[in-house]
C-alpha positions in Angstrom: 0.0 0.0 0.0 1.4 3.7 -0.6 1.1 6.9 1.7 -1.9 8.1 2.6 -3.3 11.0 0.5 -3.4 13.5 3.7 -2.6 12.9 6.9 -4.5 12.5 10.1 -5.1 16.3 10.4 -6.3 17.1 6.4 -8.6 14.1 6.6 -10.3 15.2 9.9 -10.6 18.5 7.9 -11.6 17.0 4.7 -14.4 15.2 6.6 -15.7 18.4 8.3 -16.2 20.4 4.8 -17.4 17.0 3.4 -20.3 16.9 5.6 -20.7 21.1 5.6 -21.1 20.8 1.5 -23.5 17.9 2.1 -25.5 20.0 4.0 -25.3 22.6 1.3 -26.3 20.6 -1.3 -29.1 18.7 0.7 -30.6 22.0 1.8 -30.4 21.6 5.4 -30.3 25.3 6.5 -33.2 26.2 3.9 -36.1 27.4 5.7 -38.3 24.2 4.6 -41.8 25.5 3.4 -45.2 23.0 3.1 -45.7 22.1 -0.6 -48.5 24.9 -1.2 -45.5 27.5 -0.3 -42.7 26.0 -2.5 -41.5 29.3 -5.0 -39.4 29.0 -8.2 -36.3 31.0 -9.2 -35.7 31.6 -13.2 -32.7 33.3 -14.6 -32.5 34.6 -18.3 -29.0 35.2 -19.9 -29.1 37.4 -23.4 -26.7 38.9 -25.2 -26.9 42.5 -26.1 -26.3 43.4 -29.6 -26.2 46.8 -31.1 -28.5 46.4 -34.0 -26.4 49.4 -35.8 -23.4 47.8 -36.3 -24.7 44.3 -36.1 -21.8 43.3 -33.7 -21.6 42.1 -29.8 -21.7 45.1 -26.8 -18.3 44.4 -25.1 -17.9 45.1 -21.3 -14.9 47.3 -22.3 -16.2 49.4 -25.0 -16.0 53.2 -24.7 -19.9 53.0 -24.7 -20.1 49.3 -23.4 -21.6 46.6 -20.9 -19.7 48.5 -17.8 -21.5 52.2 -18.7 -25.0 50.1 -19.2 -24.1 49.0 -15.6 -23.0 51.9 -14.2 -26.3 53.9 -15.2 -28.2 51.0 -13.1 -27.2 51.9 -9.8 -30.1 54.3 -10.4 -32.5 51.0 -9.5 -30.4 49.8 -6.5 -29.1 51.3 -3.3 -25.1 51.7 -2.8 -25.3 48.5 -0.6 -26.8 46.1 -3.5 -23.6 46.4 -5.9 -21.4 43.6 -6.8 -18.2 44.8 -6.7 -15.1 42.2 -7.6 -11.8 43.4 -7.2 -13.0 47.0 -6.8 -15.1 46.8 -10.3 -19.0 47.0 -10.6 -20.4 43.4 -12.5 -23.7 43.8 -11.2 -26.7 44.4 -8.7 -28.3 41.8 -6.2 -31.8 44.2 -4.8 -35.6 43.4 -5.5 -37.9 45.0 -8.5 -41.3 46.0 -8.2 -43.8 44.0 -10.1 -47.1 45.9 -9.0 -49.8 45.5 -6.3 -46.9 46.3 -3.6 -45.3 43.1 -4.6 -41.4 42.8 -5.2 -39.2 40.0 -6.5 -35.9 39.4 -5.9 -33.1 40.1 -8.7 -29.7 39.6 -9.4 -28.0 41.5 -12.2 -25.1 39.9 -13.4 -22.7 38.9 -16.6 -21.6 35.8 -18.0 -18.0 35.4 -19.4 -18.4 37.1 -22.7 -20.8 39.9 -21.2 -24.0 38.1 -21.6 -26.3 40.0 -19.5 -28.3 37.6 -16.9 -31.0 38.8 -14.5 -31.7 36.4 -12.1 -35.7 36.6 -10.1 -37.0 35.0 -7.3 -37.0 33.1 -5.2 -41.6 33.4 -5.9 -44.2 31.6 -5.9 -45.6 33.0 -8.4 -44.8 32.7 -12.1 -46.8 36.0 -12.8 -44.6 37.9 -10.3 -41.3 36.0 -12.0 -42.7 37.8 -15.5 -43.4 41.0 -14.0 -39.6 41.1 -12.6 -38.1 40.0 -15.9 -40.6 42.6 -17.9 -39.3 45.2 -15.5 -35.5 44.7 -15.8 -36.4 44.9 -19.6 -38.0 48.4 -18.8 -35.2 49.6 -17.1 -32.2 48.3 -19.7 -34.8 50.0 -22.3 -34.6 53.3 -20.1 -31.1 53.3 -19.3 -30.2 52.5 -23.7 -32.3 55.5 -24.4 -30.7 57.9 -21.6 -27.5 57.0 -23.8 -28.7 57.3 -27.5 -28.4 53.7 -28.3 -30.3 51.3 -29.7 -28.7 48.2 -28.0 -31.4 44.9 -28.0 -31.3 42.1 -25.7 -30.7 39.1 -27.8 -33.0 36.2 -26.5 -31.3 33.4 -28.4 -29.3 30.2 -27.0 -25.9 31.3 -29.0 -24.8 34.4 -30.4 -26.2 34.8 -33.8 -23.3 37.7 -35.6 -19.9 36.2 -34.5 -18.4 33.6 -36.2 -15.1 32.7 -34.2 -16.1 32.5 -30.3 -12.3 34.0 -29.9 -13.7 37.6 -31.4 -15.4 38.2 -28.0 -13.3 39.4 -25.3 -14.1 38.0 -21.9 -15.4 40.5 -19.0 -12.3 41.6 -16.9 -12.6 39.1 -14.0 -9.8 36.5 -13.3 -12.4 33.4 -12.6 -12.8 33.5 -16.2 -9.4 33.7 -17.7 -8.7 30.4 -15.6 -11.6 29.0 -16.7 -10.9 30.0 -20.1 -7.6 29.1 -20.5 -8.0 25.4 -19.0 -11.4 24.3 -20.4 -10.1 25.8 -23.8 -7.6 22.3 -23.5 -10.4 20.4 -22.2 -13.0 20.5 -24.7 -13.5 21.9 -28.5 -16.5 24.1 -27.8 -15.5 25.7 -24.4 -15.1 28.7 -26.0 -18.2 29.2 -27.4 -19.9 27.8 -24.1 -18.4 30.7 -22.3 -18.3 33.1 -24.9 -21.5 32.8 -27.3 -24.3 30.5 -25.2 -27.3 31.6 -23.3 -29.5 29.7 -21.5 -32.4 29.5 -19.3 -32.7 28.3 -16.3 -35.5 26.9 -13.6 -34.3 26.5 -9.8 -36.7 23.9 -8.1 -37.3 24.9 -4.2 -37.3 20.9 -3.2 -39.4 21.0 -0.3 -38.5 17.8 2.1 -35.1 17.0 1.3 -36.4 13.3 1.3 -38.3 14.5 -1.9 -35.2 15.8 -3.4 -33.3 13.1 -5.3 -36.7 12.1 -6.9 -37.3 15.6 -7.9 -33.1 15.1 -9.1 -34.0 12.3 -11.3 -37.0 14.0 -13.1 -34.9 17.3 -14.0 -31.9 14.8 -15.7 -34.4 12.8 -17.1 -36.3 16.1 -18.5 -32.9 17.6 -19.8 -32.6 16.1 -23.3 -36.4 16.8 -24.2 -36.4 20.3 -22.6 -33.1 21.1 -24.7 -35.0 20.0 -27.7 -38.2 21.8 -26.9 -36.1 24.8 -25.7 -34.4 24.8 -28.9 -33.7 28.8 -29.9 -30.4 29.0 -31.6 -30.8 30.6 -35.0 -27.8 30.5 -36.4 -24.2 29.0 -35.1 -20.5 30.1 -36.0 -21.5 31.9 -39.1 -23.7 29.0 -40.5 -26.8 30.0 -42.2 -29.9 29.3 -40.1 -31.1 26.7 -42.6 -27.7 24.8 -41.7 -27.7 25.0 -38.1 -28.0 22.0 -36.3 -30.4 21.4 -34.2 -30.0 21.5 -30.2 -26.3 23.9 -30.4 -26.1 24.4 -26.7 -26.3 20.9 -25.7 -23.8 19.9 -28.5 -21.7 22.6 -27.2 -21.7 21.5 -23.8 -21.3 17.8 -24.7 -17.4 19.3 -25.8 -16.4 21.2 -22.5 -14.8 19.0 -19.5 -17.0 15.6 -19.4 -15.3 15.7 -15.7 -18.0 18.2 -15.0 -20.6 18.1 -17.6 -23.1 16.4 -18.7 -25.3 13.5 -16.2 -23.8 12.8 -12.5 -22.6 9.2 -12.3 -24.8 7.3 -10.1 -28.2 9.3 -10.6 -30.2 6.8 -11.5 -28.3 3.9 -8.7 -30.8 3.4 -6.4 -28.4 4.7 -3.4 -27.8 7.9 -4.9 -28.4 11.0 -2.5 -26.9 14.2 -1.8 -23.8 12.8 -0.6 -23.2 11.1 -3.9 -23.1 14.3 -5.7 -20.8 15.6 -3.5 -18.4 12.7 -3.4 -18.7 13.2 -6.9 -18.1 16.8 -7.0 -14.7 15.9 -5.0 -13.0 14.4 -7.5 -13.2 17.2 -9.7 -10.5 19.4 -10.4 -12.0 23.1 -10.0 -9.9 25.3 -11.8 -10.0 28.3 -9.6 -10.7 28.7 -6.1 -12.1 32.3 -4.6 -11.5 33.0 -1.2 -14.2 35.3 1.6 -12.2 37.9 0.6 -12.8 37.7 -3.3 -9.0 36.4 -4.2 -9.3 34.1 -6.8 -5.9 31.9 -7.6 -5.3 29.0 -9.7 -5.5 25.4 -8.6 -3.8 23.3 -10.9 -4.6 19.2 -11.0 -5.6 19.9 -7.0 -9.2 18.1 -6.8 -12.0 19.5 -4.9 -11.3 17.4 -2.1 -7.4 18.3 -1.9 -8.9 22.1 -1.6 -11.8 20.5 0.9 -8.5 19.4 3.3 -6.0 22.3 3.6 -8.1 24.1 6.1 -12.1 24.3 7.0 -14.0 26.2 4.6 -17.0 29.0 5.1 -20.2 28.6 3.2 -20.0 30.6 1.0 -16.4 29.4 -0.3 -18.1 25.2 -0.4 -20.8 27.5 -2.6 -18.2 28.4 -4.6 -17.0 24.8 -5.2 -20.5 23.7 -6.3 -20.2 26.6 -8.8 -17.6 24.7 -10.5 -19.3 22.1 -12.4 -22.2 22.3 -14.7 -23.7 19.2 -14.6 -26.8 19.7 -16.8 -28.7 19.6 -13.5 -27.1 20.8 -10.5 -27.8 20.4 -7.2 -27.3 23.2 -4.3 -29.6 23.2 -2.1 -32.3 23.6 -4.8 -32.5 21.9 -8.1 -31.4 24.0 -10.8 -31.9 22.7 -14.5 -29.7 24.3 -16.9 -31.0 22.6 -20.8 -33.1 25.3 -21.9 -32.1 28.1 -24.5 -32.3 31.7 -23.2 -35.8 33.1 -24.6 -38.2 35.8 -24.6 -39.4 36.5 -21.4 -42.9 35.3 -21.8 -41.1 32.3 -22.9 -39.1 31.6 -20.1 -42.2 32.2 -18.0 -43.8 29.5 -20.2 -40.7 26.9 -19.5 -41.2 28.2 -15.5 -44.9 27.6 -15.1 -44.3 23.9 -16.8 -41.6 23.3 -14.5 -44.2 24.3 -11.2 -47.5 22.3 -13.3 -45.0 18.8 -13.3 -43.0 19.2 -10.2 -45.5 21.0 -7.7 -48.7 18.8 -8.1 -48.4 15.6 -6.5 -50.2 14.0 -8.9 -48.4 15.2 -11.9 -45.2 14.6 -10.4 -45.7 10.8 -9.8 -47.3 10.5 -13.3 -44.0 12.3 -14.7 -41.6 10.3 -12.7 -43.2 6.7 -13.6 -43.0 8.1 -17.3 -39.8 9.0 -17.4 -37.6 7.9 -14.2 -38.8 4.6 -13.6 -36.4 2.1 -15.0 -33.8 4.5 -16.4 -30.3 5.0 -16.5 -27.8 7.1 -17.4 -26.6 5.6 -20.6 -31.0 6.5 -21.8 -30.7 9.8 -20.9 -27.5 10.5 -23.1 -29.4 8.2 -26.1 -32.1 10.6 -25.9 -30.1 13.4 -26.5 -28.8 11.7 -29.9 -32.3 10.9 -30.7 -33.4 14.1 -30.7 -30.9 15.4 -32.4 -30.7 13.2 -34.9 -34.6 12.1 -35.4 -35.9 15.4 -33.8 -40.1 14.8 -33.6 -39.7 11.5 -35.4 -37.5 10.3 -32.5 -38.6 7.5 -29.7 -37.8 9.0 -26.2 -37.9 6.4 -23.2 -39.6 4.1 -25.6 -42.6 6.5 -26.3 -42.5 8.3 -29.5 -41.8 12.1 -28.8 -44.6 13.1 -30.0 -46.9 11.1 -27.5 -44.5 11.9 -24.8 -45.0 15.8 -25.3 -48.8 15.4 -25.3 -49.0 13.7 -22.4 -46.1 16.0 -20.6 -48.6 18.9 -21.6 -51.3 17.6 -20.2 -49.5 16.8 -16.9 -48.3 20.4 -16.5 -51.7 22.0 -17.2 -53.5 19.9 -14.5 -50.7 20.8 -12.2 -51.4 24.6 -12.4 -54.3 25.8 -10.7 -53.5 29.2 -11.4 -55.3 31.0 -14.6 -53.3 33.2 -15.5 -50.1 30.4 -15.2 -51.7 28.3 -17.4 -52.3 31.5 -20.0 -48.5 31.8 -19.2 -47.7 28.4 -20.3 -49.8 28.1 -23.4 -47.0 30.3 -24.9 -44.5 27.1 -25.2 -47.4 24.8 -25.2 -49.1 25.7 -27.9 -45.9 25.6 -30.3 -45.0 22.6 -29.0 -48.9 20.9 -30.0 -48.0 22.3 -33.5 -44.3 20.3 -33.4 -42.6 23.6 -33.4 -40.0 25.0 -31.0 -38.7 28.9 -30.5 -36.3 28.6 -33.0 -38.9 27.8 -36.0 -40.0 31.1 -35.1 -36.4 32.4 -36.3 -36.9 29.9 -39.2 -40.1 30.6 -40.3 -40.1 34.1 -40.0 
């Protein structure tokens, strides 16, 4: 047998942030709310394009991403920046959405300068529209206080630059080290970094008991959810009519498969939150940032070797779970990351189908035996191909797509008891009844 890996002291420590990340990722210091009170948490990426030139907004610019930021302190107190290294990246406050009601928001930019705003945590997927509709207002506002015409891009990849390398990254040092090592790892991690948007549904679990069921259902959702989602119009320069279907997730399938793609073990009967962070352990996290915002390099050290040097706050084991991308992640919440960055009303759509399927009891077990029962990883990844390759022809789970959709419809719309949520949904749902996805809009338009 050869030495140990750490001695007596790092292992004692390694155990302590081991069981402090489990708790993390299991939600244990959540406030735990009864199913009727479970909210939802939706962030939008889009890139903003100035419709002028027909080029990307850098962060650098003379008239760029940093001004639009700087005029939007105007909508936050001093307190609610996000300063990094003494520069403004973005905004963490609430928005008005009417009636005295306010949502949550983050404000915040993706490596290339994709703009994000992040709303919620709400219950309701009204109030999650009326935040995102408001931010619009305000970037609207702010554009027209400097004489530009700059649009917020809802597509899943940039749809005017060819080469990923013509967009400079935002000034932040996370990103040139993630940059420079997944750009050895993986073909596409460029233009994951660079050119992607994306939409994304956080899950608030409920009973943590409930959680790795609720796990299973997001994975399983992924592949059709990417293909529904579908909103890239055009990729690298290619012609819309050559674009391949489902970009982001071919993108992503040529990052780091270290820490993409399905978490070994999902489906294993065993699997719980400790799996995903023995998992997460063995991956090498490129960066590590400190309470005090210092970011350095890591090297080949794994998550764990971090994990033993010395016991870790929460927010730096929230940092660690920030350095995979699984295409569901967990962190306390279940956040699914397939979907293509859409209109807002869109992404409201994709929200209130997530809350019809995973909210209702009913609809949730109906979902799960439909799709979880029986599965493993190796038919999730298959359904990607399928859908790729067969699109609405293809046989998902052994149920043709198009049956599967129907029936995945139906399950959300008897899950929302809410009107105006269903009116919300119908905006996705009714594309999908006429085998269409966002980007035929692009196509057919």
């Amino acid at each position: 047998m050869g030495e140990p890996r750490y001695t007596a002291a790092e292992a004692d420590r390694l155990e302590r942030n081991r069981t402090a990340l489990c708790s993390v990722v299991g939600g244990r210091s959540r406030t735990r709310r009864p199913e009727e009170g479970r909210t939802l948490g939706l962030e939008l990426e889009r890139i903003v394009i100035d419709p002028v030139t027909g080029t990307r907004v850098a962060f650098d610019d003379v008239l760029g991403i940093s001004t639009l930021l700087e005029r939007w302190q105007r909508y936050f107190s001093p307190d609610e920046r996000v300063l990094v290294d003494g520069r403004l990246f973005g905004y963490a406050g609430t928005v008005d959405v009417g009636c005295g009601r306010s949502v949550g928001i983050s404000v915040s930019l993706e490596p290339g300068g994709q703009l994000e705003a992040s709303v919620g945590p709400s219950s309701s997927v009204v109030d999650l529209l009326g935040a995102l509709e408001a931010f619009d207002e305000q970037f609207l506002a702010i554009c027209d206080e400097l004489g530009v015409e700059w649009q917020l891009v809802a597509l899943g990849c940039d749809p005017v630059t060819a080469d990923p390398r013509e967009v400079p990254l935002i000034p932040k040092e996370r990103y040139r080290l993630m940059d420079a090592y997944l750009s050895r790892t993986g073909r596409y991690a460029r233009d994951m970094m660079r050119l992607s948007a994306s939409t994304q549904v956080s899950i608030d679990c409920g009973e943590e008991d409930s959680m790795v069921e609720q796990f299973r259902l997001a994975v399983a959702l992924g592949p059709i959810l990417s293909f529904l989602c579908d909103n890239v119009s055009s990729w690298r320069g290619l012609a819309p009519c050559d674009t391949p279907s489902m970009v982001r997730s071919r993108i992503w399938d040529s990052v780091d498969g270290a820490r993409c793609g399905v978490v070994p073990g999902t489906f294993d009967g065993d699997f719980s939150p400790e799996s995903y962070v023995d998992w997460l352990m063995g991956v090498r996290p490129i960066l590590f940032t400190d309470d005090h915002g210092l970011t350095i390099s890591t090297c080949s050290a794994t998550e764990a070797d971090i994990m033993a040097m010395r016991d870790l706050s929460e927010g730096e084991l929230a940092h660690m779970l920030s350095m995979v991308f699984p295409t569901v992640r967990l962190k306390g919440i279940v956040e699914m990351r397939d979907a293509d960055s859409m209109p807002p009303r869109l992404a409201a759509a994709l929200a209130a189908f997530v809350k019809g399927v995973f909210y209702d009891a009913d609809a949730f077990g109906r979902a799960s035996a439909l799709l979880v029962d029986g599965r493993t990883e190796e038919d999730v990844r298959m359904a990607y191909w399928q859908l790729r390759t067969l699109g609405w022809e293809a046989e998902v789970y052994g149920t043709p797509m198009t049956t599967l959709v129907q029936r995945l419809i139906q399950l959300a719309e008897n899950g929302l008891t809410d009107h105006d949520e269903r009116r919300i949904f119908h905006g996705l749902s009714s594309l999908w009844q006429s085998r269409l996805v966002p980007r035929d809009l692009y196509l057919k338009g």
